[in-house]
mmCIF file of the N, C-alpha and C atoms, coordinates in Angstrom:
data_MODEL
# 
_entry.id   MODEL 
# 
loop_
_atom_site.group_PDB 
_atom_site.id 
_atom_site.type_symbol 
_atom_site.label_atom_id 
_atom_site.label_alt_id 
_atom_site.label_comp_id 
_atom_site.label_asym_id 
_atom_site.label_entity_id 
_atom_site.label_seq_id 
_atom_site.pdbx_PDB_ins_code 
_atom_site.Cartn_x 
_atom_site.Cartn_y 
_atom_site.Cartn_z 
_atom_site.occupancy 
_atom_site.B_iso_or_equiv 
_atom_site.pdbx_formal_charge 
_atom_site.auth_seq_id 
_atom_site.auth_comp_id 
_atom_site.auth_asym_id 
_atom_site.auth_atom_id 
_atom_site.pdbx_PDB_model_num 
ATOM 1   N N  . UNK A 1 1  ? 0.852   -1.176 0.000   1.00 0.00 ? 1  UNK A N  1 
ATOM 2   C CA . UNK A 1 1  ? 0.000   0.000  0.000   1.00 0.00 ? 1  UNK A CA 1 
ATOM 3   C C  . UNK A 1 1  ? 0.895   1.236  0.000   1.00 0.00 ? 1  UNK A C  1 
ATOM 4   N N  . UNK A 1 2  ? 0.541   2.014  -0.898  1.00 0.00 ? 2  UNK A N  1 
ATOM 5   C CA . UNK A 1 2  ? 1.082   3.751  -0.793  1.00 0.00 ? 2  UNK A CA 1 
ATOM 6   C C  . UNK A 1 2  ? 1.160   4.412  0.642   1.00 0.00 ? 2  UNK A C  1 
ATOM 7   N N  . UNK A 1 3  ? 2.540   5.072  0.767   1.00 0.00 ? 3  UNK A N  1 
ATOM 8   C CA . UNK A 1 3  ? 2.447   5.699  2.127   1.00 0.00 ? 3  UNK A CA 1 
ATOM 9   C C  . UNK A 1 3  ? 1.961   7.207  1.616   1.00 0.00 ? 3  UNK A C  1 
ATOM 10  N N  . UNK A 1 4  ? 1.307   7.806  2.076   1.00 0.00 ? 4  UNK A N  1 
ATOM 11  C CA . UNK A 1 4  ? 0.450   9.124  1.958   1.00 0.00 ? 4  UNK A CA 1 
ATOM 12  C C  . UNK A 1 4  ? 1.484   10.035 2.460   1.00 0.00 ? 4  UNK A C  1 
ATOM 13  N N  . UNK A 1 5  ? 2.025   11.460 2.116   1.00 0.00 ? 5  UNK A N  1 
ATOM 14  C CA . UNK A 1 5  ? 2.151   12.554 3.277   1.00 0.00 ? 5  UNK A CA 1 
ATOM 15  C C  . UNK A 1 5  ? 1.329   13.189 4.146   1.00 0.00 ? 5  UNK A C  1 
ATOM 16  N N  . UNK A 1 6  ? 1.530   13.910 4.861   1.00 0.00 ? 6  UNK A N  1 
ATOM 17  C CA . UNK A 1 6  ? 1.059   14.312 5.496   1.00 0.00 ? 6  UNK A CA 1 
ATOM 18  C C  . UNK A 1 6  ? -0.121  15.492 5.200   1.00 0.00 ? 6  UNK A C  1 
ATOM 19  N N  . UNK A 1 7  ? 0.940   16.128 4.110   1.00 0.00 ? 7  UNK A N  1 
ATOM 20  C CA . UNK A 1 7  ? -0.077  16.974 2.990   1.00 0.00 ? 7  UNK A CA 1 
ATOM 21  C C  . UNK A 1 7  ? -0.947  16.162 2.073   1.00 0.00 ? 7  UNK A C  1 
ATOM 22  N N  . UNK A 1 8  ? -0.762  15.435 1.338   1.00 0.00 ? 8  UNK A N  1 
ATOM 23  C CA . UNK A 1 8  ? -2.145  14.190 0.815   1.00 0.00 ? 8  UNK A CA 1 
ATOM 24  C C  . UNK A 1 8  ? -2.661  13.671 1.871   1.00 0.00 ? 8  UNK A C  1 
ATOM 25  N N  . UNK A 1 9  ? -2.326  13.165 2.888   1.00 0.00 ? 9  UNK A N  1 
ATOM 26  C CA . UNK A 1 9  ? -3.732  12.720 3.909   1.00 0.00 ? 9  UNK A CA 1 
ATOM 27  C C  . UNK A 1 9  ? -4.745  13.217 4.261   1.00 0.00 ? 9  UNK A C  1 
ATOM 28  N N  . UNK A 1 10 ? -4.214  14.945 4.323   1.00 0.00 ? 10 UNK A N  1 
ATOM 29  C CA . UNK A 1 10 ? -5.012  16.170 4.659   1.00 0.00 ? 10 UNK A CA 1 
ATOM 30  C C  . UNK A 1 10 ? -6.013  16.355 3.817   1.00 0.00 ? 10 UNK A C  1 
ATOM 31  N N  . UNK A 1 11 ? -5.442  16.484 2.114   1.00 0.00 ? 11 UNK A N  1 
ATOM 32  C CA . UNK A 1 11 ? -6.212  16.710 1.420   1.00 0.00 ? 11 UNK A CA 1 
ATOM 33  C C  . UNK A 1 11 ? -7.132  15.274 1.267   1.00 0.00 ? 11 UNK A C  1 
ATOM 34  N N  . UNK A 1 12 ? -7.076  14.404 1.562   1.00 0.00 ? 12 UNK A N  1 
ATOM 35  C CA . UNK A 1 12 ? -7.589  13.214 0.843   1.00 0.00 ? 12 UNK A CA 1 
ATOM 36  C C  . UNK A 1 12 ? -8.684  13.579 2.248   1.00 0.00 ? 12 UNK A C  1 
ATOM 37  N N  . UNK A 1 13 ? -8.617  14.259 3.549   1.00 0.00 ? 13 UNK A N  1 
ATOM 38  C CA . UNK A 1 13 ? -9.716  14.278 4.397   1.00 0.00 ? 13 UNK A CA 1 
ATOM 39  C C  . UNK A 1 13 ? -10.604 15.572 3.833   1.00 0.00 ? 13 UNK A C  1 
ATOM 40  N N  . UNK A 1 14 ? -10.151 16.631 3.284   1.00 0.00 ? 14 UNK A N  1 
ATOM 41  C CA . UNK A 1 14 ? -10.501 17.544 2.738   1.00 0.00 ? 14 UNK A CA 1 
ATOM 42  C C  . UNK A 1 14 ? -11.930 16.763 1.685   1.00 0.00 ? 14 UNK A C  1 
ATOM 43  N N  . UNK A 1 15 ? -11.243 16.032 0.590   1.00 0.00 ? 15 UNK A N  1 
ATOM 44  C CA . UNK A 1 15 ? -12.408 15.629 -0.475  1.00 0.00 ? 15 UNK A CA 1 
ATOM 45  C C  . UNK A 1 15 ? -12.530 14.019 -0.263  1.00 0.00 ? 15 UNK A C  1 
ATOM 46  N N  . UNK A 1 16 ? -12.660 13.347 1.215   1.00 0.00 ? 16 UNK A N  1 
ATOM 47  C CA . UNK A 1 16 ? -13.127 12.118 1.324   1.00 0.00 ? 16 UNK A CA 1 
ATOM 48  C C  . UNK A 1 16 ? -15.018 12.667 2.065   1.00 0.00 ? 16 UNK A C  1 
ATOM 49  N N  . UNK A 1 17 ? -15.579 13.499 0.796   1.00 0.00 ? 17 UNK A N  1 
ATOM 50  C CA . UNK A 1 17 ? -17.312 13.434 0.911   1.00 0.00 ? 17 UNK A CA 1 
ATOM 51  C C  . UNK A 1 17 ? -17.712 11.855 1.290   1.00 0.00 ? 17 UNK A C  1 
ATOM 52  N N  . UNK A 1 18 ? -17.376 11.138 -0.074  1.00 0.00 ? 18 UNK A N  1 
ATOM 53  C CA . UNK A 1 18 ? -18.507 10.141 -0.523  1.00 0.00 ? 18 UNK A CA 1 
ATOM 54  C C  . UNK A 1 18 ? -17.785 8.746  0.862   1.00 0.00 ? 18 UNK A C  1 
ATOM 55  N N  . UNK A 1 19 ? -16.516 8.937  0.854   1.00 0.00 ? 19 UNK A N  1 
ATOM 56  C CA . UNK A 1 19 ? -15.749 7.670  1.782   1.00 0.00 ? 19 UNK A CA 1 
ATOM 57  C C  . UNK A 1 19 ? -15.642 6.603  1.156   1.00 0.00 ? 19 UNK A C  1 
ATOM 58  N N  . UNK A 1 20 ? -15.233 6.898  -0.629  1.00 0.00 ? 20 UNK A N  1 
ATOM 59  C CA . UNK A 1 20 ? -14.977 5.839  -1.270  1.00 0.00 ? 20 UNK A CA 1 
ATOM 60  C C  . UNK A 1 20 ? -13.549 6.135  -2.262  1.00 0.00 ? 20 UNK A C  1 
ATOM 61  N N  . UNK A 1 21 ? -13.148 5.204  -2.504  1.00 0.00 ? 21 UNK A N  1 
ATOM 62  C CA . UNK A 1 21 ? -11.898 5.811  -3.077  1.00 0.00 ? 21 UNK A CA 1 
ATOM 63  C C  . UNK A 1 21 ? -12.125 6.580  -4.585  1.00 0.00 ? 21 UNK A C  1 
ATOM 64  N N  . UNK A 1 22 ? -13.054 5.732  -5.010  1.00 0.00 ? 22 UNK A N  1 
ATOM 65  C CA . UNK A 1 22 ? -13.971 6.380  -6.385  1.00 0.00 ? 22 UNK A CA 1 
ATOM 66  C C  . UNK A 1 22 ? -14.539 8.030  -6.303  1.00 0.00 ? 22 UNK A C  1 
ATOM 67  N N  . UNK A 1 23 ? -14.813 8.283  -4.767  1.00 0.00 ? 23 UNK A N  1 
ATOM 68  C CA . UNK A 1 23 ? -14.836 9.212  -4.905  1.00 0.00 ? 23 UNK A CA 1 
ATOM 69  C C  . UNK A 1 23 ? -14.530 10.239 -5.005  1.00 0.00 ? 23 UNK A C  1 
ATOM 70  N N  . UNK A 1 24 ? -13.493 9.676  -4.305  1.00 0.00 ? 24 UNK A N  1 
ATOM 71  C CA . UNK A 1 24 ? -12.446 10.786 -3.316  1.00 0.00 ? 24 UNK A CA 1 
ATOM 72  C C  . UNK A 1 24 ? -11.277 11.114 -4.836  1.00 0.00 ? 24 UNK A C  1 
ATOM 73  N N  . UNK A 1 25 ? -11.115 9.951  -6.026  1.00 0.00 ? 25 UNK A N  1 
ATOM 74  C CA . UNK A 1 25 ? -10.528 10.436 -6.921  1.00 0.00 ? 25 UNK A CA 1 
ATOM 75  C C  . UNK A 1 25 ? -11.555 11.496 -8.188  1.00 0.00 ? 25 UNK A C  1 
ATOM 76  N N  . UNK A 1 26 ? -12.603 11.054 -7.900  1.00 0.00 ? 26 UNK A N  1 
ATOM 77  C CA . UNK A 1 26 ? -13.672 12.268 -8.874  1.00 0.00 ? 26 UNK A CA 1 
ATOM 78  C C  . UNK A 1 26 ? -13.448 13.423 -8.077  1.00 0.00 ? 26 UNK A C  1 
ATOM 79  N N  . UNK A 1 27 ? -13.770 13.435 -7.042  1.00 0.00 ? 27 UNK A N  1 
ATOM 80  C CA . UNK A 1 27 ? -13.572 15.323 -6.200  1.00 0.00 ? 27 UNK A CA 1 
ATOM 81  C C  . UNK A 1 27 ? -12.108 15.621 -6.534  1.00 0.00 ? 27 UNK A C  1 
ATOM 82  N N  . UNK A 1 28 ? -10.956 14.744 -6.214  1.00 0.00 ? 28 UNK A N  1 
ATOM 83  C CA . UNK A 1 28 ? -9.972  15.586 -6.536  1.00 0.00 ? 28 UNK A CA 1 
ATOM 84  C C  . UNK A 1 28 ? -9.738  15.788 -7.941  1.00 0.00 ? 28 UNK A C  1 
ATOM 85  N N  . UNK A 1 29 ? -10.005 14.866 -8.926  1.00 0.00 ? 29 UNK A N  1 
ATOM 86  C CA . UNK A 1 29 ? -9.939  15.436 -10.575 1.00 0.00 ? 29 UNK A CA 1 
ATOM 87  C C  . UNK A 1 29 ? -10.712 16.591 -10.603 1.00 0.00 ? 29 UNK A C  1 
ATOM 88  N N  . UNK A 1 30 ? -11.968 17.015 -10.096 1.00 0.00 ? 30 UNK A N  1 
ATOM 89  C CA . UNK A 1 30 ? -12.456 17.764 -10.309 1.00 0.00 ? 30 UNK A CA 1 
ATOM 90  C C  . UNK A 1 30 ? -12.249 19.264 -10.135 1.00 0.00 ? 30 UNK A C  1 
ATOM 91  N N  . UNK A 1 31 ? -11.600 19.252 -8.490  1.00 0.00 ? 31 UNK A N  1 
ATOM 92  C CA . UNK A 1 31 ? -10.950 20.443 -7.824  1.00 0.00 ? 31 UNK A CA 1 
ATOM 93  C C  . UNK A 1 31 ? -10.195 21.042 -8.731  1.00 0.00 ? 31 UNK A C  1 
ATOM 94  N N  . UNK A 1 32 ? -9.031  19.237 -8.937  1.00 0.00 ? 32 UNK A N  1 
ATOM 95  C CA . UNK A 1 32 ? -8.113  19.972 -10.016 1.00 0.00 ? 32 UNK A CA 1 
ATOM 96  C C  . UNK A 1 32 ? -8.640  21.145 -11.343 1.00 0.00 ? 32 UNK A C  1 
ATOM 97  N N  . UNK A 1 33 ? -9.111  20.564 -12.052 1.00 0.00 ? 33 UNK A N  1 
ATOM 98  C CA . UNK A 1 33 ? -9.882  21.516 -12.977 1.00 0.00 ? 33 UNK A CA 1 
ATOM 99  C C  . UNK A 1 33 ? -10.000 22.705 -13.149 1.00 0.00 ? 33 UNK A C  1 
ATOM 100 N N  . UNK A 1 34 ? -10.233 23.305 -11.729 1.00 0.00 ? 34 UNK A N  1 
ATOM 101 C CA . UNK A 1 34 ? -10.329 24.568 -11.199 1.00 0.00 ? 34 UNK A CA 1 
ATOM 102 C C  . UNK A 1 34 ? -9.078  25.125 -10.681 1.00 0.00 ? 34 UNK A C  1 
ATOM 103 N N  . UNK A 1 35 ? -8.282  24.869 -10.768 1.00 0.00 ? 35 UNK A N  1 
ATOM 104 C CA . UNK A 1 35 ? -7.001  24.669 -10.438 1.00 0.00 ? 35 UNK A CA 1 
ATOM 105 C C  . UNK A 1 35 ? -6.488  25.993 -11.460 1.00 0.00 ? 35 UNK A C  1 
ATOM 106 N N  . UNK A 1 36 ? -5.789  27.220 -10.824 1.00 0.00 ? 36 UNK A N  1 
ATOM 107 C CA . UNK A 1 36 ? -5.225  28.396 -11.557 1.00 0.00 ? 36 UNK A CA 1 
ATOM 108 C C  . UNK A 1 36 ? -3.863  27.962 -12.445 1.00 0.00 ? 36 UNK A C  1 
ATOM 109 N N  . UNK A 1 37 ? -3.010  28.263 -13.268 1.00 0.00 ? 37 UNK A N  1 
ATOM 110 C CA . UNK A 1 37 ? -2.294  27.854 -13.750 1.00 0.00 ? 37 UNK A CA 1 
ATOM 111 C C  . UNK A 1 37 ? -1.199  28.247 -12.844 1.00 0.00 ? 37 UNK A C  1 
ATOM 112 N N  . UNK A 1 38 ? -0.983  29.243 -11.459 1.00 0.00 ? 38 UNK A N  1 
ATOM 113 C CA . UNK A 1 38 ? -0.123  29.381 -10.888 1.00 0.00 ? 38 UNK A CA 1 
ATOM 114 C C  . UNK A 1 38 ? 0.136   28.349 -9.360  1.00 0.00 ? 38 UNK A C  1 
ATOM 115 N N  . UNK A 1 39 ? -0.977  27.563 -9.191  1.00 0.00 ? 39 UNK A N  1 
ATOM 116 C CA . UNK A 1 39 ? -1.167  26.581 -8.642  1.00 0.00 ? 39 UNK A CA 1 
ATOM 117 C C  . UNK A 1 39 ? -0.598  25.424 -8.608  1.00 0.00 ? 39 UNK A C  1 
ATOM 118 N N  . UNK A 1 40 ? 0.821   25.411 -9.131  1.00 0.00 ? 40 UNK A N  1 
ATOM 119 C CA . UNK A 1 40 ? 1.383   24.351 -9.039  1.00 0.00 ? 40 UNK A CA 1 
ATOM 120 C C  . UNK A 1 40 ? 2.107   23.614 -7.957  1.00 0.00 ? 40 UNK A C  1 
ATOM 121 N N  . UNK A 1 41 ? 2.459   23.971 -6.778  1.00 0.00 ? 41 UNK A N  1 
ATOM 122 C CA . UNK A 1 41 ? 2.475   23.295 -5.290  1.00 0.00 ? 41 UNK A CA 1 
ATOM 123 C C  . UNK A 1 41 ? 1.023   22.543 -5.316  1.00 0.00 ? 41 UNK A C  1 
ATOM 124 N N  . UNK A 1 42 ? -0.112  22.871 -5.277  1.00 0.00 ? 42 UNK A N  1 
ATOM 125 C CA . UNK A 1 42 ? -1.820  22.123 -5.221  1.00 0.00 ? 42 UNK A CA 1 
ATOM 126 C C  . UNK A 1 42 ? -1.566  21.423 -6.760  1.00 0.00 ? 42 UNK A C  1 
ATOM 127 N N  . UNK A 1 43 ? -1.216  21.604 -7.886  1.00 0.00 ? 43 UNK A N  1 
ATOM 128 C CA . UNK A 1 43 ? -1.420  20.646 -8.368  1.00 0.00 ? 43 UNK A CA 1 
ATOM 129 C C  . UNK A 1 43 ? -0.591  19.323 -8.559  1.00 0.00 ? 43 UNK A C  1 
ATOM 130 N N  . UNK A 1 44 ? 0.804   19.278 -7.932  1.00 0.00 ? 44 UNK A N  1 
ATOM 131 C CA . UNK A 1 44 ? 1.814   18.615 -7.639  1.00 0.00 ? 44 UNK A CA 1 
ATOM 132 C C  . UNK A 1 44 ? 1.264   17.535 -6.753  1.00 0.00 ? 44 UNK A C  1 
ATOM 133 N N  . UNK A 1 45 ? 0.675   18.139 -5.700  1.00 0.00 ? 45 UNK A N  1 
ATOM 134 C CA . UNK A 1 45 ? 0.387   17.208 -4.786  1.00 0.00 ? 45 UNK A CA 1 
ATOM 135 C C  . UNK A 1 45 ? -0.996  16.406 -5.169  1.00 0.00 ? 45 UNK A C  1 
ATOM 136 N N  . UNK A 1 46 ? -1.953  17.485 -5.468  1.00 0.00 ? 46 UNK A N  1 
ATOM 137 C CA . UNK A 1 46 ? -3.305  16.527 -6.280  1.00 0.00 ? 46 UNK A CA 1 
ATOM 138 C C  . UNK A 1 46 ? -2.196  15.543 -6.814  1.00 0.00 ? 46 UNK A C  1 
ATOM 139 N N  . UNK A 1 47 ? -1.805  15.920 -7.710  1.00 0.00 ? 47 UNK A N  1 
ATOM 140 C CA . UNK A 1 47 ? -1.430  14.531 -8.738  1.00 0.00 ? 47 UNK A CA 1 
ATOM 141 C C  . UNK A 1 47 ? -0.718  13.648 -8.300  1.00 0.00 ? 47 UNK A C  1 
ATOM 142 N N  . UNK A 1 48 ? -0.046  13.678 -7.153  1.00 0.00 ? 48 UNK A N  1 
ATOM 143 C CA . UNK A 1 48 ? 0.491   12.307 -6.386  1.00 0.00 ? 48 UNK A CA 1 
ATOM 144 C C  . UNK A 1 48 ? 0.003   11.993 -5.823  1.00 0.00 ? 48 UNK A C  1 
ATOM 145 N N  . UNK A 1 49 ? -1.387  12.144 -5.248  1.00 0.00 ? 49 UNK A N  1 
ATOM 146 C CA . UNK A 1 49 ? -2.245  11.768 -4.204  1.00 0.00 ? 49 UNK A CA 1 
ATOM 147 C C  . UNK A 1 49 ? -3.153  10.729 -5.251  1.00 0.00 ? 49 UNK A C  1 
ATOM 148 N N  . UNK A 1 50 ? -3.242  11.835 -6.514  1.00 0.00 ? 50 UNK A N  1 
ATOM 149 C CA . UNK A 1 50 ? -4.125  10.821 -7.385  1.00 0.00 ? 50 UNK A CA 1 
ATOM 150 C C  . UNK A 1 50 ? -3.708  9.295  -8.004  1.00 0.00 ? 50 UNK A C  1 
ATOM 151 N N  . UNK A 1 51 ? -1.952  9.980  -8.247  1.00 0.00 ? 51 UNK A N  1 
ATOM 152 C CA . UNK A 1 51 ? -1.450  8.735  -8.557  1.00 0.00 ? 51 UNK A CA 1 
ATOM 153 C C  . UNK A 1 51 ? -1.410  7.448  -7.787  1.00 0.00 ? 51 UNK A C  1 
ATOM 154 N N  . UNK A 1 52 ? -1.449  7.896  -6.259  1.00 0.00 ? 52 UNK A N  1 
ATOM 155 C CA . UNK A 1 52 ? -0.985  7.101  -4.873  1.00 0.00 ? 52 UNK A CA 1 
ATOM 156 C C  . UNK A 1 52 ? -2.620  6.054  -5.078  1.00 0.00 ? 52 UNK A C  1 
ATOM 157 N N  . UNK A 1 53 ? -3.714  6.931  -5.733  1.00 0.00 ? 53 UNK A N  1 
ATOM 158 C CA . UNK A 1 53 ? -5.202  5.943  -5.143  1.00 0.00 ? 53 UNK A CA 1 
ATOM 159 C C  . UNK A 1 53 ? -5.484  5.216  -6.102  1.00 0.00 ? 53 UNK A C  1 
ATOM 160 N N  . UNK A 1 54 ? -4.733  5.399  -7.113  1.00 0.00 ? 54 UNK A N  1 
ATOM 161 C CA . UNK A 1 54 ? -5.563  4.791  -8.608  1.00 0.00 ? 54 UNK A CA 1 
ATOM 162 C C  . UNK A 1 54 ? -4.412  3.631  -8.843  1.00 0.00 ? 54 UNK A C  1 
ATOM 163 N N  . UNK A 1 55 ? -2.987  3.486  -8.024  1.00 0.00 ? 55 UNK A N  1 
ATOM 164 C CA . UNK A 1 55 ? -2.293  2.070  -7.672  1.00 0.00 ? 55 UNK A CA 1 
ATOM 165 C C  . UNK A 1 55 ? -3.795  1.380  -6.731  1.00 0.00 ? 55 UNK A C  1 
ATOM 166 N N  . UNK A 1 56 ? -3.973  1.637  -5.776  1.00 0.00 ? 56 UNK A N  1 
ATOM 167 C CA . UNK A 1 56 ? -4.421  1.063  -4.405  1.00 0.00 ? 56 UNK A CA 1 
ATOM 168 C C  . UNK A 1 56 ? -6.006  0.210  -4.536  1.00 0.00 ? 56 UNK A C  1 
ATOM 169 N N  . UNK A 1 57 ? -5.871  -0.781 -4.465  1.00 0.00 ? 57 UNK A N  1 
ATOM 170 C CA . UNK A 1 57 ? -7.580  -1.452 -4.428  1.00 0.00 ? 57 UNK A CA 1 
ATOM 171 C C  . UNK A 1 57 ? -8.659  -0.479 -3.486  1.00 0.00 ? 57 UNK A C  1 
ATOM 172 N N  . UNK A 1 58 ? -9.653  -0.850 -3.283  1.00 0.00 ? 58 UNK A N  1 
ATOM 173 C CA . UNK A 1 58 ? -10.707 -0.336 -2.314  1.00 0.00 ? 58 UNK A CA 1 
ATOM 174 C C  . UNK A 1 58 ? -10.697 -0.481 -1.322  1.00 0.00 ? 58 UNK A C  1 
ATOM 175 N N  . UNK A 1 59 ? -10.388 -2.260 -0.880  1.00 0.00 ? 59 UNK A N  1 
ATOM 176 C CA . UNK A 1 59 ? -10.174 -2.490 0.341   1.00 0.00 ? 59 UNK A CA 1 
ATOM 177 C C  . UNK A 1 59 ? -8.842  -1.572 0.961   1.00 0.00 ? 59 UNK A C  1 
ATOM 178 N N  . UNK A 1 60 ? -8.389  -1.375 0.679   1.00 0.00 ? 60 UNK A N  1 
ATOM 179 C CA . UNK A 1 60 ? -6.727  -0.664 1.314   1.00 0.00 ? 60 UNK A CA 1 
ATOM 180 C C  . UNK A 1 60 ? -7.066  1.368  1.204   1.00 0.00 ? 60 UNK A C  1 
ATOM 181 N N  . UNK A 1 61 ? -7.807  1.420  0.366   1.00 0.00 ? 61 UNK A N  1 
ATOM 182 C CA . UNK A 1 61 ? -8.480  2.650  0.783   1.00 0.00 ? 61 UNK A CA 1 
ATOM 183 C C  . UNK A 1 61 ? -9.160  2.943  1.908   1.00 0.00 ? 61 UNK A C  1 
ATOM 184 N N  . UNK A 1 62 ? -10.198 1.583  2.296   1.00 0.00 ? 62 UNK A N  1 
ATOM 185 C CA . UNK A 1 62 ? -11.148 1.404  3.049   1.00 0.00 ? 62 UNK A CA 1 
ATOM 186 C C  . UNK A 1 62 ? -10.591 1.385  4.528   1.00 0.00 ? 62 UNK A C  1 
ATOM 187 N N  . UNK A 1 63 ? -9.006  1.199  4.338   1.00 0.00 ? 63 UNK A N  1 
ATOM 188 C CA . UNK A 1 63 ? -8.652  0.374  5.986   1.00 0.00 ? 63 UNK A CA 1 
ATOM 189 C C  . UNK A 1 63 ? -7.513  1.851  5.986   1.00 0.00 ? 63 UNK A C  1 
ATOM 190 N N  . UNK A 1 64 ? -7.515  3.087  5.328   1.00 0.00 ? 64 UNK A N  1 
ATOM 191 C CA . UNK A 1 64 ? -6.827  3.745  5.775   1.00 0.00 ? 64 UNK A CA 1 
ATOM 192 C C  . UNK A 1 64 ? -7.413  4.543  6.792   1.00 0.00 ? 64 UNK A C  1 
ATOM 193 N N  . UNK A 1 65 ? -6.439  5.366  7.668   1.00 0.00 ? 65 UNK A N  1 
ATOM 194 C CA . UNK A 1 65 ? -7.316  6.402  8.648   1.00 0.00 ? 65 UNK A CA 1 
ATOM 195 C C  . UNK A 1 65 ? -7.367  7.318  8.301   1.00 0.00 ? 65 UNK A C  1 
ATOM 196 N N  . UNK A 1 66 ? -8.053  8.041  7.913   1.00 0.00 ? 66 UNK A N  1 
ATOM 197 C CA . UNK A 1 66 ? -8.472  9.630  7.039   1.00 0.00 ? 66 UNK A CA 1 
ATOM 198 C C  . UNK A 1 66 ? -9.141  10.537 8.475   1.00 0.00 ? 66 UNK A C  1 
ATOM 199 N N  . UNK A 1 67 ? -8.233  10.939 9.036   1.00 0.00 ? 67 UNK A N  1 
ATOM 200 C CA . UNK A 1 67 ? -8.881  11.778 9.886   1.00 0.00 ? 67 UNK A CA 1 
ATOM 201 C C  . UNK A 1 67 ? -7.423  12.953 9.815   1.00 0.00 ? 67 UNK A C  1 
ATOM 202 N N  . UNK A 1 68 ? -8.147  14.415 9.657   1.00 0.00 ? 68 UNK A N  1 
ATOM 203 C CA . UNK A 1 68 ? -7.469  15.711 9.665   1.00 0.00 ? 68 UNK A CA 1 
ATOM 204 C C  . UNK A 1 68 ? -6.221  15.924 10.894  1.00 0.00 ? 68 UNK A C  1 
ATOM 205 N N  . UNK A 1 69 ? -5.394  16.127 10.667  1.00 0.00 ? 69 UNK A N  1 
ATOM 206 C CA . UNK A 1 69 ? -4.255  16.667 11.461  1.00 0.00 ? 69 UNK A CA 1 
ATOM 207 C C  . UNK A 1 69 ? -3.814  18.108 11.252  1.00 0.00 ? 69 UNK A C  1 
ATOM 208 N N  . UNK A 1 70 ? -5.146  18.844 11.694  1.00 0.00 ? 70 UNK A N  1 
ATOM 209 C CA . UNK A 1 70 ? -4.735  20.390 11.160  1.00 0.00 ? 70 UNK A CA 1 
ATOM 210 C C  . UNK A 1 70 ? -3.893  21.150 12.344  1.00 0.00 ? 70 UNK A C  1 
ATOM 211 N N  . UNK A 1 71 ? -4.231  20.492 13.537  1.00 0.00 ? 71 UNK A N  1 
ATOM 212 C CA . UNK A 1 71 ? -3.694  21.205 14.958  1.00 0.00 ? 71 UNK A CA 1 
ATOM 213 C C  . UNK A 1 71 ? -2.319  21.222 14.696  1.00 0.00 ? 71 UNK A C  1 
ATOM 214 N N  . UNK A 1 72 ? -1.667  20.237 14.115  1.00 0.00 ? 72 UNK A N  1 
ATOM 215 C CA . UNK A 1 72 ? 0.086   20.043 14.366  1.00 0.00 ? 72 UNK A CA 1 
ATOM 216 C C  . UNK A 1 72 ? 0.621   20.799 13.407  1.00 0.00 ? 72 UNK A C  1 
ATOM 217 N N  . UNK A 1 73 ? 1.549   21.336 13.458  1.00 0.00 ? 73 UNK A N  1 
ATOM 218 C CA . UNK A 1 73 ? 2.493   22.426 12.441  1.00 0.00 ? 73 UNK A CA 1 
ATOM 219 C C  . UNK A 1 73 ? 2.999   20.872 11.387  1.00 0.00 ? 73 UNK A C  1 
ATOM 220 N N  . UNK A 1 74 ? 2.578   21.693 10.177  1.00 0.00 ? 74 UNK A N  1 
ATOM 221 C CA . UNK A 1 74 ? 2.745   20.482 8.992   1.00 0.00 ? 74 UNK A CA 1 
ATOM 222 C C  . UNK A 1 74 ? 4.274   20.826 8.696   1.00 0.00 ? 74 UNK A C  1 
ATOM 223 N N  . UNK A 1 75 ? 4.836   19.721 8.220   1.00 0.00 ? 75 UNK A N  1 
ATOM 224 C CA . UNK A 1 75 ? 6.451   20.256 7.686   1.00 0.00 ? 75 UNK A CA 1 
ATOM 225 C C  . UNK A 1 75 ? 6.253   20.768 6.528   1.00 0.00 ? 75 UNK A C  1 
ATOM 226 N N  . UNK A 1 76 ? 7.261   21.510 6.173   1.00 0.00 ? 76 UNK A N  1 
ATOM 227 C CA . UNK A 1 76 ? 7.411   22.225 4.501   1.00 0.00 ? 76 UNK A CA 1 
ATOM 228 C C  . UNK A 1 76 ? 6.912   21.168 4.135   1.00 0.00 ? 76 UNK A C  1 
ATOM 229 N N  . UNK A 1 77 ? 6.350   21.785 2.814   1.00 0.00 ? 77 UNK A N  1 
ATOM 230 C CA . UNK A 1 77 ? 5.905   20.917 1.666   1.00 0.00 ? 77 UNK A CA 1 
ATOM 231 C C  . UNK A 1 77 ? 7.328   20.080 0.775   1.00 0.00 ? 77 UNK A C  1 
ATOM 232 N N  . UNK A 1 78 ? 7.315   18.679 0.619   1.00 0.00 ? 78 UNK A N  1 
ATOM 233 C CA . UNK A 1 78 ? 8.706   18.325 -0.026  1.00 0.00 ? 78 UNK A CA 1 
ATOM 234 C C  . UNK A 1 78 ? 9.442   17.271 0.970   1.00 0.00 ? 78 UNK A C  1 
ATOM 235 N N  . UNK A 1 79 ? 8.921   17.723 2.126   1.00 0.00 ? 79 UNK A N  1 
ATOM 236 C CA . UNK A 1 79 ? 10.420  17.299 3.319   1.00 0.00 ? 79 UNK A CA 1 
ATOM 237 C C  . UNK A 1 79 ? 10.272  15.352 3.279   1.00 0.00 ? 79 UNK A C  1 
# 
């Protein structure tokens, strides 16, 4: 299974609406979309988050823990 960062876990709690991995990759294609062309830190990470779910079956989506870690100081983006 894909190890997530800390910044994709976030976001994957951000657009886990539906709590399916199907979904959670339609909201983020979609976000993307909207996505400014100077947006490339957000679209870097969309796209490894996307890449990380569309390896991963359902079940292994299903058994991750998707809960927000906004309280803790996140490391730079990269680290």
């Amino acid at each position: 299974m894909e190890n997530f960062t800390f910044e994709e876990t976030n976001l994957l709690c951000i657009y886990n609406g539906t709590g399916t991995r199907t979904g959670v990759i339609a909201a983020l294609t979609e976000m993307r979309g909207y996505l400014e062309p100077d947006e490339d830190e957000l679209r870097a990470l969309t796209d490894s988050a996307l890449t990380k779910l569309g390896r991963m079956s359902d079940a292994e989506f299903a058994a991750l823990e998707l809960f927000p870690d906004f309280e803790t100081e996140a490391p730079a983006y990269g680290e």
